[in-house]
C-alpha positions as a Markdown table, in Angstrom:
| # | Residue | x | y | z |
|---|---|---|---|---|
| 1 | Unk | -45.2 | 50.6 | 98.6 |
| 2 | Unk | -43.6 | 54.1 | 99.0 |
| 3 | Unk | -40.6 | 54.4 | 101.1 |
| 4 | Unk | -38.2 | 57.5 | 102.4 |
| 5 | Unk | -34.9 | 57.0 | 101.0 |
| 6 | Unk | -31.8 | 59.0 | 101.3 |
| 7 | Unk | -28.5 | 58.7 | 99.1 |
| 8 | Unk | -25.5 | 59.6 | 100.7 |
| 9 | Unk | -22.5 | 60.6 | 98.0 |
| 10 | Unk | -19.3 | 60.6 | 100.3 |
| 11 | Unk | -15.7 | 61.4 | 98.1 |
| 12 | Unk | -12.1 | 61.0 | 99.6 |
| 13 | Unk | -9.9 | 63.6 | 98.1 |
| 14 | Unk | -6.1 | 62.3 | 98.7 |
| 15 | Unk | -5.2 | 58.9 | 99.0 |
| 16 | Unk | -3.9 | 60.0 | 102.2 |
| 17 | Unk | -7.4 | 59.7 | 103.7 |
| 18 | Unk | -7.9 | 56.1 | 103.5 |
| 19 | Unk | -8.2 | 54.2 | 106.9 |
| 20 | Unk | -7.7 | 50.5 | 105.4 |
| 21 | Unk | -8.5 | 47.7 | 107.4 |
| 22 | Unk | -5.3 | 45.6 | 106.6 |
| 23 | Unk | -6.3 | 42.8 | 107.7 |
| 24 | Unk | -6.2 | 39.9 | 105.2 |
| 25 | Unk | -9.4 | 37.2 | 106.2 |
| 26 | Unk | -7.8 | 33.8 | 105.4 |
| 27 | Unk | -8.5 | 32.2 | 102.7 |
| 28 | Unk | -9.4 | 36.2 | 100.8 |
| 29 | Unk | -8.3 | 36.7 | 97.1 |
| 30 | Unk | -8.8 | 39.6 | 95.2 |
| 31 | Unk | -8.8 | 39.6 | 91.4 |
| 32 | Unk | -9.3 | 42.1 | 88.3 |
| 33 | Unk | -11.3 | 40.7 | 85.3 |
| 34 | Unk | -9.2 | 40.2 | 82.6 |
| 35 | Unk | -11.7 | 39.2 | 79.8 |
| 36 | Unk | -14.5 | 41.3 | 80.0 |
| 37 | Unk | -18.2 | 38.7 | 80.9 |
| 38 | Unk | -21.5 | 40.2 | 80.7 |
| 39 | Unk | -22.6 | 36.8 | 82.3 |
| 40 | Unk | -20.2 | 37.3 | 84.9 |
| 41 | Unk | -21.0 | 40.4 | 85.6 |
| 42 | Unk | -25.0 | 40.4 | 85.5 |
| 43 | Unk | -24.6 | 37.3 | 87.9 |
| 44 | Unk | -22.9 | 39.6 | 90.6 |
| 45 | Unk | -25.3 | 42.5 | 90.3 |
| 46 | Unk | -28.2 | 40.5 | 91.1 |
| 47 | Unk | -26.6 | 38.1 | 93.1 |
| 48 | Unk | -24.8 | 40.8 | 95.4 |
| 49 | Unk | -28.0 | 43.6 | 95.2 |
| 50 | Unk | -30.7 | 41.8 | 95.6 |
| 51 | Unk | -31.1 | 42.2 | 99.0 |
| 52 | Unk | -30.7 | 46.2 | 98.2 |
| 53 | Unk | -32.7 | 46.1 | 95.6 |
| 54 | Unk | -30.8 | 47.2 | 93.1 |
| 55 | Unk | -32.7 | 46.7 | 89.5 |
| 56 | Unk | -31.5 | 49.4 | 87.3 |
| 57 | Unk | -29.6 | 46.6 | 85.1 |
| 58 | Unk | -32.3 | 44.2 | 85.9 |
| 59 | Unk | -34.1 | 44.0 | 82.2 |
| 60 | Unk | -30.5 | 44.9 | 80.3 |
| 61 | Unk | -30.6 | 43.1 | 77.4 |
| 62 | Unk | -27.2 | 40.7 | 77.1 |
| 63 | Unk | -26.1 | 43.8 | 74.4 |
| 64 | Unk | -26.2 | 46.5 | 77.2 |
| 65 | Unk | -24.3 | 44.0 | 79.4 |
| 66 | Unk | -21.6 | 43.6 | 76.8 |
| 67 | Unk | -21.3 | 47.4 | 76.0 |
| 68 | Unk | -21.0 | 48.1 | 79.9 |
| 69 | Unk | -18.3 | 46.1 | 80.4 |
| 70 | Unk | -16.3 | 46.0 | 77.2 |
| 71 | Unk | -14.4 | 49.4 | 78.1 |
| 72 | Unk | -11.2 | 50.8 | 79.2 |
| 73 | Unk | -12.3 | 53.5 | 81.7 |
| 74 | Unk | -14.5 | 50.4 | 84.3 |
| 75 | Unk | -12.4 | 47.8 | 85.9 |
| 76 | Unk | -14.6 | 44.9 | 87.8 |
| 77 | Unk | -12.4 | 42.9 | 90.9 |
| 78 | Unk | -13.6 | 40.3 | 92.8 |
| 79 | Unk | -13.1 | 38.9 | 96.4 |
| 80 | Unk | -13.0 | 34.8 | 96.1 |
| 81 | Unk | -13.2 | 33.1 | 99.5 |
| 82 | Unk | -11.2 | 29.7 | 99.3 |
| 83 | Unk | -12.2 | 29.5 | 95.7 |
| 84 | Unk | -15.9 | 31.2 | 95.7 |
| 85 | Unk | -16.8 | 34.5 | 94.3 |
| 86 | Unk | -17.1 | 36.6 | 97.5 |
| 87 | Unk | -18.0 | 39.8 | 96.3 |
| 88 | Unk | -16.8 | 42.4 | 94.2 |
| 89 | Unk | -16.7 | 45.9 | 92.9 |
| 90 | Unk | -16.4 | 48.5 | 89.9 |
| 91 | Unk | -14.4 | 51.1 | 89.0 |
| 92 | Unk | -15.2 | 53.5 | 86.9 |
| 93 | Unk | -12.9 | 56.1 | 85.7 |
| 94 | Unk | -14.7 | 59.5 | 84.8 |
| 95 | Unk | -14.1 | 62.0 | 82.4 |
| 96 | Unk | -12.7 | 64.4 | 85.3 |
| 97 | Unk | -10.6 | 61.7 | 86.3 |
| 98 | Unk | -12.3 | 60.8 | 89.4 |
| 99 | Unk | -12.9 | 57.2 | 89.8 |
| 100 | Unk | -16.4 | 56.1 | 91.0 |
| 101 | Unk | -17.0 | 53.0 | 93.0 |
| 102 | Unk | -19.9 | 52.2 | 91.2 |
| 103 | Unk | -20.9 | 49.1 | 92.8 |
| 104 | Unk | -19.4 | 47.1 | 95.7 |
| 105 | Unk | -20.7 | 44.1 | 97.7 |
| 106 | Unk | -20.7 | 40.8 | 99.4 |
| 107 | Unk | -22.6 | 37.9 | 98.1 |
| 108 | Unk | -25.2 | 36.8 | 101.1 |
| 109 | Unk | -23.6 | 34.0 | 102.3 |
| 110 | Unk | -20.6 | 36.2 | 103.3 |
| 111 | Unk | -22.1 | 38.9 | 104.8 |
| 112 | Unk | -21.0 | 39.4 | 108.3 |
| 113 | Unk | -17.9 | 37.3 | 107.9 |
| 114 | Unk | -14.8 | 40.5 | 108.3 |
| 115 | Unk | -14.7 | 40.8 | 104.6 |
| 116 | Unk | -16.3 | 44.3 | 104.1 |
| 117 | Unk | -14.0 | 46.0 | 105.7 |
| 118 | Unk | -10.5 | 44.4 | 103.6 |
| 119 | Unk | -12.6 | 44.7 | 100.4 |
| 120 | Unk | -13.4 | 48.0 | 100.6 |
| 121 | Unk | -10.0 | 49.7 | 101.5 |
| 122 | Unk | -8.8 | 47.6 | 98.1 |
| 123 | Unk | -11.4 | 48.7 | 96.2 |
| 124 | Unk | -10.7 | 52.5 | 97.2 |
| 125 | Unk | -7.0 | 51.7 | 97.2 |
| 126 | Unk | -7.4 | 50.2 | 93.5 |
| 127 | Unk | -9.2 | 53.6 | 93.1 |
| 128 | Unk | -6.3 | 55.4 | 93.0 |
| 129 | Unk | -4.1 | 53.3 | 91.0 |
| 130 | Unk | -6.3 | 54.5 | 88.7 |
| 131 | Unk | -4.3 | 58.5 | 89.0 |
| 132 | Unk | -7.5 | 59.4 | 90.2 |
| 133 | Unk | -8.4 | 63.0 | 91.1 |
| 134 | Unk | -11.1 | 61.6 | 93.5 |
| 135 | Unk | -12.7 | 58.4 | 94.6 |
| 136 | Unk | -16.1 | 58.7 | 95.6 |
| 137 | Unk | -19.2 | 56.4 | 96.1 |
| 138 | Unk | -22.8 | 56.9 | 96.9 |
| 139 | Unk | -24.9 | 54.7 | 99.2 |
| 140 | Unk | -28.2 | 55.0 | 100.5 |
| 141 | Unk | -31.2 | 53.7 | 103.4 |
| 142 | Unk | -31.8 | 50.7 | 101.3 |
| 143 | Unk | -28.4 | 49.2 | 101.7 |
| 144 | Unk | -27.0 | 47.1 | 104.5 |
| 145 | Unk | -27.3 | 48.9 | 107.9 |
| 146 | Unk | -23.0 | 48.9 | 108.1 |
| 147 | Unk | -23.0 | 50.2 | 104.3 |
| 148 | Unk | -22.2 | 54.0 | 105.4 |
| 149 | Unk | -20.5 | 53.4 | 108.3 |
| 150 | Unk | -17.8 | 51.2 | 106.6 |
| 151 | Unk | -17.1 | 54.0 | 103.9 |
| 152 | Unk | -16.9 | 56.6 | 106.9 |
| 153 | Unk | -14.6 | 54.2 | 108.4 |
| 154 | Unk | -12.0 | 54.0 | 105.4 |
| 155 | Unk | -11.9 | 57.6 | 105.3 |
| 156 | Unk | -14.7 | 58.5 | 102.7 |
| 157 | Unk | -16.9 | 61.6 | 103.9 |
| 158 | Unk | -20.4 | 62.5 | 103.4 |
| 159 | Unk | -20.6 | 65.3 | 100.9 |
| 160 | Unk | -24.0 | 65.5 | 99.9 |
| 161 | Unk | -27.5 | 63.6 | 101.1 |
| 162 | Unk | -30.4 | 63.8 | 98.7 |
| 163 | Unk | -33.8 | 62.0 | 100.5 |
| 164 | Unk | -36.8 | 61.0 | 98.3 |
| 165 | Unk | -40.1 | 58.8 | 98.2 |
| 166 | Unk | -39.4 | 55.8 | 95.9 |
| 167 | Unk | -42.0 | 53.0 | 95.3 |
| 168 | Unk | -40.1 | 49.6 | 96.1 |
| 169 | Unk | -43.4 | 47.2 | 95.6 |
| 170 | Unk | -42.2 | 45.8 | 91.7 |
| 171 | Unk | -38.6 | 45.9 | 93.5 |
């Protein structure tokens, strides 16, 4: 099945420009991956995107998963609720020094519960920790309906928007 889709790529240029939501939901920690675990990390892609079908990483090869994160420049956190993995995200330091949020989500059962919001402003504010010379994230029509407007809300804004057809029926 063919579907309209349009990516949004929204940047924040000074950490100045973050709008965090500060407050803490009970029960929230946030932690950085120490050891770096392909398993670990391949369980919160598809756990976390597949609602929003995310399968780019779908078919890597446990290799691929190893190589991805085994490096200085990403840095994978996640949220734990009272002890469960929450959610999580990825930075990932580019050669121009920006940092990327290259993946960010909620596990299902969590959606809906205040956590976005909190996770988010860490994630941007763990951004630049990183001496980054812009954090910046793209989203787009497949992902949750309060996807853009939480990045607009922490002070991230729409620099580009790209729209095209892209077949979701092996998705």
């Amino acid at each position: 099945m063919d579907v309209e889709v349009t990516t949004y790529y929204l940047e924040m240029r000074t950490p100045d420009e973050l709008n965090p939501k500060t407050t803490i939901p009970d029960g929230l920690e946030i932690r950085k991956i120490g050891v770096p675990s392909p398993e670990f990390s391949r369980f919160l892609y598809v756990t976390v995107g597949r609602d929003w079908l995310w399968i780019d990483r779908l078919d890597w090869p446990a290799k691929k998963w190893k190589r991805w994160v085994d490096r200085d420049e990403l840095d994978t956190w996640v949220a734990y609720m009272k002890g469960a993995p929450a959610g999580y995200f990825e930075l990932v330091v580019q050669k121009d020094k920006s940092v990327e949020l290259a993946f960010f989500g909620l596990l299902p059962q969590f959606i809906g519960k205040g956590l976005g919001g909190y996770l988010l402003s860490e994630a941007i504010r763990k951004a630049w920790d990183r001496d980054a010379s812009r954090v910046w994230v793209h989203t787009c029509t497949l992902d949750h309906r309060h996807a853009l407007g939480n990045y607009e809300a922490r002070g991230l804004a729409i620099v580009r928007e790209e729209t095209h057809i892209q077949d979701i029926a092996d998705a």
